[in-house]
C-alpha positions in Angstrom: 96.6 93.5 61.8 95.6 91.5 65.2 92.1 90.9 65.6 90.9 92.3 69.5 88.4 92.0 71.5 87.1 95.3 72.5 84.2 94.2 74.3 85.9 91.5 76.8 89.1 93.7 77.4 86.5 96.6 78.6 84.8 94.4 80.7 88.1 92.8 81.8 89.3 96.3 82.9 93.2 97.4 83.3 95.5 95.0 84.6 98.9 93.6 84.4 99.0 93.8 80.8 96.3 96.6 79.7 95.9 100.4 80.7 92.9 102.6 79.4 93.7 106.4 78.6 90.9 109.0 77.6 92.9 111.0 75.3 90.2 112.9 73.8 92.3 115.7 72.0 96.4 114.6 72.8 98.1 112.1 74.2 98.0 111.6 77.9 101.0 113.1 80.1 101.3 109.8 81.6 101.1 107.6 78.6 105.1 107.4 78.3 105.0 106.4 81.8 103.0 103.5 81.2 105.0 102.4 77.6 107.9 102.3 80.1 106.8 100.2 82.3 105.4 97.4 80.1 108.6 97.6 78.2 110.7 96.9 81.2 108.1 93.9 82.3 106.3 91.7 79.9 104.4 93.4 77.7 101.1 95.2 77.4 98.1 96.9 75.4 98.0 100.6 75.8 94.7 101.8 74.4 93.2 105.2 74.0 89.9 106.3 73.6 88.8 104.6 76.7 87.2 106.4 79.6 86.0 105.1 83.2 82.8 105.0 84.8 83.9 106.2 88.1 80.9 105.5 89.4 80.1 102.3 88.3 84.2 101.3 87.8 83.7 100.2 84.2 85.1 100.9 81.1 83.3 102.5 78.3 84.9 103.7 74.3 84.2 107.9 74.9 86.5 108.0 71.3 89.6 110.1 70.6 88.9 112.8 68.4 91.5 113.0 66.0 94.0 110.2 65.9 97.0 111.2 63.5 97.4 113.8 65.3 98.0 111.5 68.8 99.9 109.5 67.1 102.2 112.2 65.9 102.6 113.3 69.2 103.7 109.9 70.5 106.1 109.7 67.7 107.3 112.9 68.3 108.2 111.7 71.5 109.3 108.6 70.9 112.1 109.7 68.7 112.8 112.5 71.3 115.9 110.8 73.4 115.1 113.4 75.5 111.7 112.3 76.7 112.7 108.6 76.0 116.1 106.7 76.1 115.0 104.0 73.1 111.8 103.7 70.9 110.0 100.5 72.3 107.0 101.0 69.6 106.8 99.3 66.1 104.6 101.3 64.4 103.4 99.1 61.8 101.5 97.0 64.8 99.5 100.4 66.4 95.9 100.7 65.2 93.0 102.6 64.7 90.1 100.9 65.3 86.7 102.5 64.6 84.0 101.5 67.5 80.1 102.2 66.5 81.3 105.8 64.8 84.4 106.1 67.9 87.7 105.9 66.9 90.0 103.8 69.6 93.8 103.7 69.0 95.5 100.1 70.1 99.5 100.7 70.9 101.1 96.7 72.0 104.3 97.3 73.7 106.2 94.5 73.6 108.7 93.5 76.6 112.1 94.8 75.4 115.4 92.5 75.4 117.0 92.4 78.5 120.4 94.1 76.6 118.3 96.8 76.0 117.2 97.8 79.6 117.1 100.3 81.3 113.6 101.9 79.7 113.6 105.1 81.3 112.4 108.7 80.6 113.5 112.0 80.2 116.8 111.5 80.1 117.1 110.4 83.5 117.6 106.7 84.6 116.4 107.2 88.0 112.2 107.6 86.2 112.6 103.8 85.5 108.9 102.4 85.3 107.6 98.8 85.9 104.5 97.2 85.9 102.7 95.6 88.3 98.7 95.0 88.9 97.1 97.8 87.0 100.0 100.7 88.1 102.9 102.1 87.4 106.0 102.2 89.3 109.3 103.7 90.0 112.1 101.3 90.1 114.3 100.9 93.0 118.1 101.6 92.5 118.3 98.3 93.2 116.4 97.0 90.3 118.0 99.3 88.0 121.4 98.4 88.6 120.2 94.6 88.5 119.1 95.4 84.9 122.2 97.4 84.3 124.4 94.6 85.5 122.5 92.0 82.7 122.6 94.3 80.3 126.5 94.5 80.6 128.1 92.5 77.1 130.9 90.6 80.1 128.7 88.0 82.3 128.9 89.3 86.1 130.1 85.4 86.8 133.3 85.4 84.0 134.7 88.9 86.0 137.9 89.1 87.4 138.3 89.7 91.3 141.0 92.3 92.0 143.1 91.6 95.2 141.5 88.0 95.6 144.2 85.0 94.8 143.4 81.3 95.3 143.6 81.5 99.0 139.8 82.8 99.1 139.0 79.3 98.1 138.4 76.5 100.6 140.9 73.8 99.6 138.1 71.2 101.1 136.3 72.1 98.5 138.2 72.1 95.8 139.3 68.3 97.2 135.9 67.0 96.8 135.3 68.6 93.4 138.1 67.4 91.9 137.2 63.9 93.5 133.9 64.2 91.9 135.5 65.3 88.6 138.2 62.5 88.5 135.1 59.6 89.0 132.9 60.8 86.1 135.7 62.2 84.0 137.9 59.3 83.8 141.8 59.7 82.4 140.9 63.3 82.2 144.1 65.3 81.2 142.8 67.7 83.7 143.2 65.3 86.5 147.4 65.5 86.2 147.3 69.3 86.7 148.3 71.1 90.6 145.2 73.0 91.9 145.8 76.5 90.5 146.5 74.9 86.6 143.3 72.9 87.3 141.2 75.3 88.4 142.2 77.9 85.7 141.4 75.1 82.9 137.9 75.4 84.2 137.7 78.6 84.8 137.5 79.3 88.2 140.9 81.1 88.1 142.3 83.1 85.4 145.9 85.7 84.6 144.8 89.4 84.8 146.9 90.3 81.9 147.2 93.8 83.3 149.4 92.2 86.4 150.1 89.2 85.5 148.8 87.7 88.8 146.3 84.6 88.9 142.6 86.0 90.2 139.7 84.4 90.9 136.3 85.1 88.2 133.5 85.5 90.1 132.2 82.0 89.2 135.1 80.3 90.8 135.0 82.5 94.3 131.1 81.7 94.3 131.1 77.8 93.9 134.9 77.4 95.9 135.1 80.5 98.0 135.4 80.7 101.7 132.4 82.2 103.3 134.1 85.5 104.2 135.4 85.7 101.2 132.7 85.7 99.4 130.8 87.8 101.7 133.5 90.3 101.3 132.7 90.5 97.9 129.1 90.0 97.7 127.8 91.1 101.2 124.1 90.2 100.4 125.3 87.0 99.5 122.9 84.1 100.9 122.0 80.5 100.7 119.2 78.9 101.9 117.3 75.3 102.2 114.3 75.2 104.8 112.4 72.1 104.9 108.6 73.2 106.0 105.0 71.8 107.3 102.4 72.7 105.6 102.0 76.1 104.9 99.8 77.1 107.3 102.7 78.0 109.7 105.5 78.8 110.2 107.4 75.6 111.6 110.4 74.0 109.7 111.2 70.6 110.2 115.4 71.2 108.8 117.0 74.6 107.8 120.1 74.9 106.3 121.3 78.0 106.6 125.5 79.6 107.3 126.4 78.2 110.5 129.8 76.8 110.2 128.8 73.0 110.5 128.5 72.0 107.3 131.4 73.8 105.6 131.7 76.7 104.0 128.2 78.0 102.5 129.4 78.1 98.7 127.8 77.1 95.9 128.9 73.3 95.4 128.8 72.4 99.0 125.1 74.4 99.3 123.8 72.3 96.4 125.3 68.8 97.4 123.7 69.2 100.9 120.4 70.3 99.9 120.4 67.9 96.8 120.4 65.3 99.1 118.2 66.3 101.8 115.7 66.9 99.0 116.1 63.2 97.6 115.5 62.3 100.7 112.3 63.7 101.1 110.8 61.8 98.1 108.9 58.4 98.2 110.8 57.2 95.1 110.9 53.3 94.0 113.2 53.9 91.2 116.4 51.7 90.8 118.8 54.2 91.9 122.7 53.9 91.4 124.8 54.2 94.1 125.8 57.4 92.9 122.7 59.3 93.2 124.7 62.1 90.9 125.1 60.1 88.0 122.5 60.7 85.0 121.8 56.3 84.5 119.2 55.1 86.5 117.8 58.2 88.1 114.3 58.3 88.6 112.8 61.2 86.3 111.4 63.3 89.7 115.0 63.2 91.0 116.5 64.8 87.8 113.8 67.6 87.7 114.4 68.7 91.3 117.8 68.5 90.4 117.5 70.2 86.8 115.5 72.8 89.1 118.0 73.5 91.8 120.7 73.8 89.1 118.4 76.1 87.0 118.3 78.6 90.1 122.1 78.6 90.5 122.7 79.1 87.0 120.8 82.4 86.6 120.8 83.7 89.7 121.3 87.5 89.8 124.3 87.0 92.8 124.6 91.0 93.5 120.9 90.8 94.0 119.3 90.8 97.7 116.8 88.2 97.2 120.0 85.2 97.2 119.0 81.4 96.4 116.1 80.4 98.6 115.4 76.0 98.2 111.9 75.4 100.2 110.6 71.7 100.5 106.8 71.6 101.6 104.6 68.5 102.4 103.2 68.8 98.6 105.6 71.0 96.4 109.4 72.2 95.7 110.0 76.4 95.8 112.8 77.3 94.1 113.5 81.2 94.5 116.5 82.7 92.7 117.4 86.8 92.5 117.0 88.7 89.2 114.3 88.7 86.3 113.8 85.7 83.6 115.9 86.9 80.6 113.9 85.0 77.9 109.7 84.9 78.0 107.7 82.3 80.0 106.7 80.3 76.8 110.3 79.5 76.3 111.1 79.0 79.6 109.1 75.4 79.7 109.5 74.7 76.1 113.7 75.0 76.4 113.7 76.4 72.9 115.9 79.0 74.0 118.2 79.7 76.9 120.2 82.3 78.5 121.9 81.4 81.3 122.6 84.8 83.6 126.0 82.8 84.7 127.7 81.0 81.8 130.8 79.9 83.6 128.9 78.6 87.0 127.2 76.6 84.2 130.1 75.3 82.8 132.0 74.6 86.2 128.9 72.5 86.7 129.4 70.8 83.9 132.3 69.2 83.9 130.4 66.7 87.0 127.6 65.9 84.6 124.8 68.0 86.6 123.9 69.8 83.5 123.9 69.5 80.0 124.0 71.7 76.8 121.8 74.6 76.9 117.8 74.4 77.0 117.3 70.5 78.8 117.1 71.4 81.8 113.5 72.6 81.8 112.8 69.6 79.0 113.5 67.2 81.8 111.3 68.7 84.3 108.2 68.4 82.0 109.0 65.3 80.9 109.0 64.3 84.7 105.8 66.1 85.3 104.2 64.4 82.5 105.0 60.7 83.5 104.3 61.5 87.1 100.8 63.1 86.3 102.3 66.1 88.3 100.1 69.7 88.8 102.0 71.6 85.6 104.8 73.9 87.5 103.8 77.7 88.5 106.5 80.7 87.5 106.2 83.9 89.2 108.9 86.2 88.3 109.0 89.9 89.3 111.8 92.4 88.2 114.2 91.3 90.8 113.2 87.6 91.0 112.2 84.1 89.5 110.2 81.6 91.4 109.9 78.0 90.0 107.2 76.1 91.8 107.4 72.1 91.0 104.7 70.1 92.7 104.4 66.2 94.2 101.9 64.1 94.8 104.2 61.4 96.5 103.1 62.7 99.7 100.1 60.5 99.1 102.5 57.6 100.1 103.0 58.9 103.4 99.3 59.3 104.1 97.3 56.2 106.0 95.5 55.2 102.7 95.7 51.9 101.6 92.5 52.2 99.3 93.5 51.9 95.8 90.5 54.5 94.9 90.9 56.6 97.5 94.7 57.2 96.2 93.6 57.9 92.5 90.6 60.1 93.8 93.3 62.3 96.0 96.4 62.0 93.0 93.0 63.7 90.6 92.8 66.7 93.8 96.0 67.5 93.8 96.8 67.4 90.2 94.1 69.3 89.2 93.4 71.0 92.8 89.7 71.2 91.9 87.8 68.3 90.6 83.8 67.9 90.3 82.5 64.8 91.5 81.0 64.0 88.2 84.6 63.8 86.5 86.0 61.6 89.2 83.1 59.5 88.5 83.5 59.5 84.7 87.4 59.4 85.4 87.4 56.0 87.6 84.0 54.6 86.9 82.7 54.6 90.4 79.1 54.8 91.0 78.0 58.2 92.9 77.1 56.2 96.1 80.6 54.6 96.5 82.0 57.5 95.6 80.7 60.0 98.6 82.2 57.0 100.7 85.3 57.0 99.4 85.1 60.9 99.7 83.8 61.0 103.9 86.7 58.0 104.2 89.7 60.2 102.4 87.9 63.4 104.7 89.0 61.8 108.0 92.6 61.1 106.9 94.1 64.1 105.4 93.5 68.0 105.3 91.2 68.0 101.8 88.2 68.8 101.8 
């Protein structure tokens, strides 16, 4: 059994990941509601035998009386499809914990799979919980059907397109991929075929064997399609690079959004734009290749805001209204993508396992090198935010949306510092965004006097304080 810590989660109070329910004689009405939700999010401590001080707004154990006979009730309806569509509770991990002569009861719901979601109650997938803060809410129909779509066993990105043919792709596009593909993938067999055999080899076109007519999938209309075409299809379809001033306001310094300029606003003319404009916003010194594509010679910075960007477009939830949103400011990268993280946080950064929401964008990505077998993408970007002592990346993900923030400290280069001190002192701020004077001291071995110097000169060049 897990050892808890009764005392600091009452003085913690409910949040994200704990509710407190009296249940002094049966289990609370709204209990199941609250199971729901932590299933469908990311898991959470349900614990009974806790009342609040309303009062004072603290926590205190008031006991539940007779615990097997609780629990029987929540297995009871647990077991009841009726009340609950699947049983999200191993009961070999719920305990009884006796408190100073109180008995508590501790129930960990763990967040389920995502092939398993919906979680929603009596009978009725409309009473969809999810948790955020210390509540519980009703999903939108939105969000259900976004879990609905991944829970699907045929990827949303492999399906066929009824009454769309290769004319919804833009034949520029397909040109410059296939010039792209013939340079890396030299002799290719590939290279010999006419447009439609080519882009059925890879995916982006494929016989309905119920017609016998060539259709797009989903992943070919999405990285060659036409704007309208894919807007025709996916109507809340959206792509989006804004480069921004500090956060403060509002101001952009370059957006690229649809306008008919650059192209049409698919996926591989979006990402070879922004790519770009986004290399261009570093301070790099690296050797780079001509080919600022090819994997030899990249700077390690430039292959984790590329790793990023093709993270986004690899598990983006397409049907979803959030879109792909690329934002560059002064001191970080924002990578917003629609639908929830499949796999949990911890593996996220360790790449020990990966689930790509879109398996044949992947693979259509592939074929130019921009990303490699499952799981090394988010290797690379920690291995670049090691080596470039880089603040460790932020991940906010909601039900309907992943945010990756990567952050830079090459904006130091563009400041009016020459002092070698005064550099290291800032590169120490940002990385650790709060940083006592007596570590910077210890850190660079810098008297206390000097110090406060260096501090009043770095004051009147940038925004720190």
């Amino acid at each position: 059994m897990r050892k808890y810590d009764i005392p600091k989660l009452l003085l913690s109070g409910e949040n994200q990941g704990v509710e407190f329910k009296e249940a002094k004689n049966s289990f609370p009405k709204d209990g199941m509601k609250t199971i729901c939700s932590f299933a469908n999010t990311n898991n959470g401590l349900l614990i009974l035998g806790v009342s609040e001080n309303t009062k004072n707004k603290d926590f205190y154990i008031s006991g539940v009386n007779d615990p097997d006979k609780v629990l029987d009730e929540l297995y009871s309806l647990l077991n009841n499809p009726n009340k609950i569509n699947r049983n999200v509770i191993n009961e070999e991990s719920v305990e009884v914990v006796n408190i100073k002569g109180k008995e508590i009861v501790i129930i960990p719901v763990n967040k389920v799979d995502y092939k398993d979601k919906p979680i929603y109650l009596n009978d009725n997938i409309a009473s969809t919980y999810f948790r955020q803060g210390t509540g519980d809410f009703r999903c939108s129909q939105e969000q259900i059907n976004s879990m609905l779509r991944d829970s699907a066993k045929e990827s949303f990105d492999s399906t066929l397109i009824q009454d769309f043919s290769i004319l919804d792709l833009d034949t520029e596009t397909i040109k410059l991929y296939r010039e792209k593909f013939d340079n890396i993938n030299a002799e290719h067999p590939f290279s010999k075929l006419d447009n439609e055999q080519f882009l059925i080899k890879i995916n982006a076109l494929r016989r309905d064997r119920k017609d016998d007519k060539i259709k797009p999938t989903v992943a070919g209309l999405l990285i060659f399609g036409t704007h309208n075409s894919i807007k025709e299809f996916i109507p809340h379809y959206n792509v989006e690079y804004v480069l921004k001033e500090f956060s403060e306001n509002n101001r952009f310094k370059d957006r690229v959004i649809y306008d008919g300029t650059w192209g049409e606003d698919n996926l591989f003319n979006f990402f070879y734009l922004v790519i770009e404009k986004l290399y261009l916003t570093l301070n790099d010194n690296s050797n780079i290749q001509e080919n600022s594509m090819n994997r030899i010679g990249i700077s390690k910075l430039r292959i984790a805001i590329r790793e990023a960007f093709i993270n986004s477009l690899i598990h983006s939830d397409y049907k979803s209204e959030k879109g792909i949103m690329i934002i560059r400011y002064p001191d970080r990268y924002i990578f917003t993508n629609g639908g929830t993280l499949r796999i949990d946080i911890k593996d996220f950064f360790s790449g020990a396992h990966s689930d790509p929401r879109n398996y044949l964008i992947q693979e259509i990505f592939r074929f130019l090198n921009l990303c490699e077998k499952a799981g090394t993408g988010i290797p690379k970007i920690m291995e670049a935010v090691k080596e470039s002592h880089l603040k460790y990346p932020n991940l906010r993900t909601e039900l309907d949306s992943v945010e990756l923030t990567l952050w830079d400290t090459s904006l130091i280069d563009n400041l009016d510092i020459d002092n070698e001190y005064e550099k290291k002192i800032l590169e120490l701020i940002i990385e650790n965004r709060f940083i006592t004077r007596e570590t910077l001291e210890e850190k660079l071995k810098i008297q206390q006097k000097y110090n406060f110097k260096i501090f009043k000169e770095i004051s009147g060049k940038t925004s720190y304080r």
